[in-house]
KETI-863727 format. One record per residue (C-alpha): residue number from 0; x, y, z. Coordinates in Angstrom, 3 decimals, decimal comma. Each point is the difference from the previous one (the first is absolute). Layout:
<rec k="NUM" X="X" Y="Y" Z="Z"/>
...
***
This chain:
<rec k="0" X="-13,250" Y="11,497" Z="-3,824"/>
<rec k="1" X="-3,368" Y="1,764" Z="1,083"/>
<rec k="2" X="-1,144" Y="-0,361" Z="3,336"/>
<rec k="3" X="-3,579" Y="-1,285" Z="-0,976"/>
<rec k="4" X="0,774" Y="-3,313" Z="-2,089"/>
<rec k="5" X="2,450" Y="-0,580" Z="3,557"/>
<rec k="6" X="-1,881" Y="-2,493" Z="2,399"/>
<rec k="7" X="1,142" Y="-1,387" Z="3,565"/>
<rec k="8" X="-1,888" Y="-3,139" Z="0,953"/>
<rec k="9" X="-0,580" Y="-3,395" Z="1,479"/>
<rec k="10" X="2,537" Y="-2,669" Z="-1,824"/>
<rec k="11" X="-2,187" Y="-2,337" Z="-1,989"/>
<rec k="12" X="1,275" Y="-3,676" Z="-0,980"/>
<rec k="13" X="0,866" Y="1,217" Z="-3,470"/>
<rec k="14" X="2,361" Y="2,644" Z="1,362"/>
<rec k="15" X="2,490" Y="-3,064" Z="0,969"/>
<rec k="16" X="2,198" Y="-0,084" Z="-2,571"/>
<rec k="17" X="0,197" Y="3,472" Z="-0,525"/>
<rec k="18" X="0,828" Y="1,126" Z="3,802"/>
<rec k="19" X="2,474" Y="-2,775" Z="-0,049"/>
<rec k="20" X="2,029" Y="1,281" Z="-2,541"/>
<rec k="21" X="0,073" Y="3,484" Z="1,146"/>
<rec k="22" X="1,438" Y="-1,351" Z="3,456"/>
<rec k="23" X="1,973" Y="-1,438" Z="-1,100"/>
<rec k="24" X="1,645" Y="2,228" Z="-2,779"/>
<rec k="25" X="0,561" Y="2,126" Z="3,012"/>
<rec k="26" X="2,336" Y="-2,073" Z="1,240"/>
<rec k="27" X="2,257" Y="-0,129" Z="-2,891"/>
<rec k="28" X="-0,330" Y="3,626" Z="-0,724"/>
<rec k="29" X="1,154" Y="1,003" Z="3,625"/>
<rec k="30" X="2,490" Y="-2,906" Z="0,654"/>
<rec k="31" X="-1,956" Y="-1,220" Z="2,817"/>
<rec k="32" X="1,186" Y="-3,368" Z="1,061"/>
<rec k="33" X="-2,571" Y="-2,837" Z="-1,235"/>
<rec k="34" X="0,125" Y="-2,335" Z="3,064"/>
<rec k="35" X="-1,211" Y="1,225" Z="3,293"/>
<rec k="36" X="-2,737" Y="2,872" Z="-1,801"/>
<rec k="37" X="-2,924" Y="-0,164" Z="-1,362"/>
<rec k="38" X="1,628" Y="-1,311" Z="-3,429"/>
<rec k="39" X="0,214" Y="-3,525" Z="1,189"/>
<rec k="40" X="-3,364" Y="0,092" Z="2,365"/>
<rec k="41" X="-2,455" Y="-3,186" Z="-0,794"/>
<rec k="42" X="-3,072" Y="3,118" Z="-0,296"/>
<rec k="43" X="1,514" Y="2,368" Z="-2,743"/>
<rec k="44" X="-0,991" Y="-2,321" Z="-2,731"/>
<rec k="45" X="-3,654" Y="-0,552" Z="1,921"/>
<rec k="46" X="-0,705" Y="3,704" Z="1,015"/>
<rec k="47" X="-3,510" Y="-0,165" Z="-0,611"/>
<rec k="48" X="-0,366" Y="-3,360" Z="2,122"/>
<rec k="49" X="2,286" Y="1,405" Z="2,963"/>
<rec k="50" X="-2,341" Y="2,713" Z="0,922"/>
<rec k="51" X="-2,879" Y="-1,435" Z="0,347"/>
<rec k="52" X="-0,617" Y="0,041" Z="3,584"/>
<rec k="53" X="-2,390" Y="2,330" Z="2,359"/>
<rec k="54" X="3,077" Y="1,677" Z="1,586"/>
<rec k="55" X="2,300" Y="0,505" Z="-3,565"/>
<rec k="56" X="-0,469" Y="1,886" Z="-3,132"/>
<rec k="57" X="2,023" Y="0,856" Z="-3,193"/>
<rec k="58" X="-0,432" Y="2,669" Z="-2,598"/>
<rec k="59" X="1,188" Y="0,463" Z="-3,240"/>
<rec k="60" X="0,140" Y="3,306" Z="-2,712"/>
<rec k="61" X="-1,306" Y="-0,682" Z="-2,994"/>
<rec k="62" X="-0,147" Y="2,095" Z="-3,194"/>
<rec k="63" X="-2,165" Y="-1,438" Z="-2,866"/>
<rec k="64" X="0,658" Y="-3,659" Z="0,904"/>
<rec k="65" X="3,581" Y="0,066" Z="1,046"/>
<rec k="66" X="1,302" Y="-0,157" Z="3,359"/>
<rec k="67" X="2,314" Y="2,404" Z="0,804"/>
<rec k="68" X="0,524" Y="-0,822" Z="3,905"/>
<rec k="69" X="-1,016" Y="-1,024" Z="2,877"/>
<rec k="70" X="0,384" Y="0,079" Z="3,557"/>
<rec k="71" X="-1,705" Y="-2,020" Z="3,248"/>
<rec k="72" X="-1,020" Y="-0,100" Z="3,363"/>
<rec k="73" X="0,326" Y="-3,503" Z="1,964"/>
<rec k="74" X="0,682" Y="-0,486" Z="4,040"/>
<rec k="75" X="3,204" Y="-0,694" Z="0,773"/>
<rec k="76" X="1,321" Y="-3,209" Z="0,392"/>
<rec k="77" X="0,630" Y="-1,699" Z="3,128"/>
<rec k="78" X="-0,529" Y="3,622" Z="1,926"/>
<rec k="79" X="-2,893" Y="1,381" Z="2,243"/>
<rec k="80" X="-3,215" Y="-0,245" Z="-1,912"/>
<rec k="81" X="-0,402" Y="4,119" Z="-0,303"/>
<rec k="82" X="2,883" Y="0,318" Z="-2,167"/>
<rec k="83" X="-0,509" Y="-0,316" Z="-3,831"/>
<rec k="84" X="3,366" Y="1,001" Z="-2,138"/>
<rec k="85" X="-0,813" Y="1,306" Z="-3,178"/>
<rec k="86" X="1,599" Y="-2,391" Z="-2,855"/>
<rec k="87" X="0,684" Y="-0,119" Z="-4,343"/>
<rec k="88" X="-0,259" Y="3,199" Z="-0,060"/>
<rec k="89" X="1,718" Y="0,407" Z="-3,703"/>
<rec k="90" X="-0,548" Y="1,813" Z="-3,103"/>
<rec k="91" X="0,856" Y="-0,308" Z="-3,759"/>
<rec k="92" X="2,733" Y="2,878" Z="-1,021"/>
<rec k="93" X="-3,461" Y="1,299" Z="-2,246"/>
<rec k="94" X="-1,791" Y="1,598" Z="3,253"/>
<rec k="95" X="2,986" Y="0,958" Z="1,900"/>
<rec k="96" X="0,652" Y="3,382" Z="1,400"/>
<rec k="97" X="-3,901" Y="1,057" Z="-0,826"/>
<rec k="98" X="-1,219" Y="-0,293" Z="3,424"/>
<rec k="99" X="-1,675" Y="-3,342" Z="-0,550"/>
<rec k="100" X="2,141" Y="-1,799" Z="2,425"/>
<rec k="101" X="-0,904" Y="2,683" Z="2,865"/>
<rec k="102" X="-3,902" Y="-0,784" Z="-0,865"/>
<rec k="103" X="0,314" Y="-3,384" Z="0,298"/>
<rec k="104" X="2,002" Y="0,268" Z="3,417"/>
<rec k="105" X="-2,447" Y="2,402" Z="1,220"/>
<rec k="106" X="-3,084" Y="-2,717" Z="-0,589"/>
<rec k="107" X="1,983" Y="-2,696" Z="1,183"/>
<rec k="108" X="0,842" Y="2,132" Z="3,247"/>
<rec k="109" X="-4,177" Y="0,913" Z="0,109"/>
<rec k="110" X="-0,654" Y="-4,136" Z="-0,303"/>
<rec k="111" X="2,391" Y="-0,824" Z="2,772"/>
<rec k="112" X="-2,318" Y="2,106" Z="2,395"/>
<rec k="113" X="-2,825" Y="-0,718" Z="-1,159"/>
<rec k="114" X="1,071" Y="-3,613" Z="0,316"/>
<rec k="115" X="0,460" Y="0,913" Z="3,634"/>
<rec k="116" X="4,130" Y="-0,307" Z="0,016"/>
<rec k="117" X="1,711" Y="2,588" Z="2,944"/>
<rec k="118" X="3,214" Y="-0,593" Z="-1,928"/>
<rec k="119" X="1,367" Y="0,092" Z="-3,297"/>
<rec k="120" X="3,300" Y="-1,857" Z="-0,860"/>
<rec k="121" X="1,804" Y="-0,328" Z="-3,329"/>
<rec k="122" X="3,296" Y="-1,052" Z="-1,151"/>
<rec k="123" X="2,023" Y="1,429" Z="-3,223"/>
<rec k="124" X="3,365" Y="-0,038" Z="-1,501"/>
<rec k="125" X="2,404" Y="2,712" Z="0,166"/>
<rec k="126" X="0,472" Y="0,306" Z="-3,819"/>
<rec k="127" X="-4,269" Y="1,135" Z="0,138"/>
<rec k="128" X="0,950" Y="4,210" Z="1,159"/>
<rec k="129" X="-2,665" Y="1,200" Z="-1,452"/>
<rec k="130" X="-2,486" Y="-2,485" Z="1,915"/>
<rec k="131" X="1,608" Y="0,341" Z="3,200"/>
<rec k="132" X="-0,377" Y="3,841" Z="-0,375"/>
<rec k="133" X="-3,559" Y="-0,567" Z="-0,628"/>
<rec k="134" X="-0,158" Y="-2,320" Z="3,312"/>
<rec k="135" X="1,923" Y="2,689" Z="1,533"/>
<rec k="136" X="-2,310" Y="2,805" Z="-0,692"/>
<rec k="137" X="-2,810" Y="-1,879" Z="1,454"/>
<rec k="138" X="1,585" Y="0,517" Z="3,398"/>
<rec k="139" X="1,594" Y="-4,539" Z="-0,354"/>
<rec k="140" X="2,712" Y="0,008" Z="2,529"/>
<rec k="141" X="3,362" Y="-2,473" Z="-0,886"/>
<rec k="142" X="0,360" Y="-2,793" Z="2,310"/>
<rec k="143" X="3,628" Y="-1,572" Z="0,781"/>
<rec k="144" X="-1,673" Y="-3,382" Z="-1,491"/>
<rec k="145" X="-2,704" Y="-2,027" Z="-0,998"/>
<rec k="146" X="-3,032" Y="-1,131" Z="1,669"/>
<rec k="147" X="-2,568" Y="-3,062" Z="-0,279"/>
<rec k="148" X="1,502" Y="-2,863" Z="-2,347"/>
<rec k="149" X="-0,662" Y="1,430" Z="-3,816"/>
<rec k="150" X="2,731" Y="-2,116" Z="-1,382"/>
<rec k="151" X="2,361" Y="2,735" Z="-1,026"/>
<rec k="152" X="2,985" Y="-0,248" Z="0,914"/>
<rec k="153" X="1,143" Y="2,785" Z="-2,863"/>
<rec k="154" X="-1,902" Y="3,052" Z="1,092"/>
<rec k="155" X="2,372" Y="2,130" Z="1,223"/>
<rec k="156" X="-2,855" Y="2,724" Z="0,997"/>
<rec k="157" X="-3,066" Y="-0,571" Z="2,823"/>
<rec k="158" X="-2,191" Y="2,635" Z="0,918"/>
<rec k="159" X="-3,231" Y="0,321" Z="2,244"/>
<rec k="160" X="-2,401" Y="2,506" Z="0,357"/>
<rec k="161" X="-3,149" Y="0,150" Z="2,378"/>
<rec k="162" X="-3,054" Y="0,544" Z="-1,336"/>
***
């Protein structure tokens, strides 16, 4: 896979389908539970439609007209109004381990400020190590539970970071 045909951008409405899938294949991969994530969400089948907003965003990787991930920015729900979690964040087994996935966080981080968010929140599962290293090495610190009202109940892993 070379670097150049490799582009992170704004999901378009076409990307649906595609983005879907990817989430969730994840889910089955990892043995992620399918009610109480992201799997069973009314948005993952919408993605391009749920980020619509002034104060959300979602990006996808693309390589020559296939999606290969994606990951978002949105504020968190039912919390104070500077706190955004970052959200489908997933990627296809294809662009795995490249360093993609650590791009994509890093823009998604960049969007929350620039979006004006003092916080960033997300939620993962335990089974995702190599994620929550990721969120680890970008300074995330583990909460004892969850906060806002995301819906899922079978994320064993919250983390916050200021930003």
């Amino acid at each position: 896979m070379s670097k150049d045909t490799i582009v992170i951008r704004k999901i378009a409405p076409n990307d649906n389908a595609q983005i879907e899938q990817i989430i969730r294949a994840c889910f089955h991969e990892f043995k992620i539970p399918l009610e109480g994530t992201a799997y069973s969400d009314e948005e993952t089948p919408q993605m391009y439609e749920s980020y619509q907003n002034d104060n959300d965003v979602y990006f996808v990787i693309e390589q020559d007209g296939e999606i290969l991930g994606g990951g978002g920015v949105k504020p968190l729900k039912d919390f104070e109004a500077n706190v955004c979690e970052i959200q489908k964040m997933y990627f296809s087994p294809k662009v795995r381990g490249k360093g993609y996935g650590r791009l994509l966080f890093e823009k998604c981080l960049s969007a929350a400020k620039n979006l004006g968010y003092k916080k960033c929140y997300l939620e993962s599962a335990p089974q995702l190590k190599a994620a929550i290293h990721i969120y680890d090495s970008y300074g995330f610190k583990h909460l004892k539970g969850a906060l806002g009202n995301t819906g899922h109940f079978s994320c064993g892993v919250w983390m916050v970071k200021d930003l």
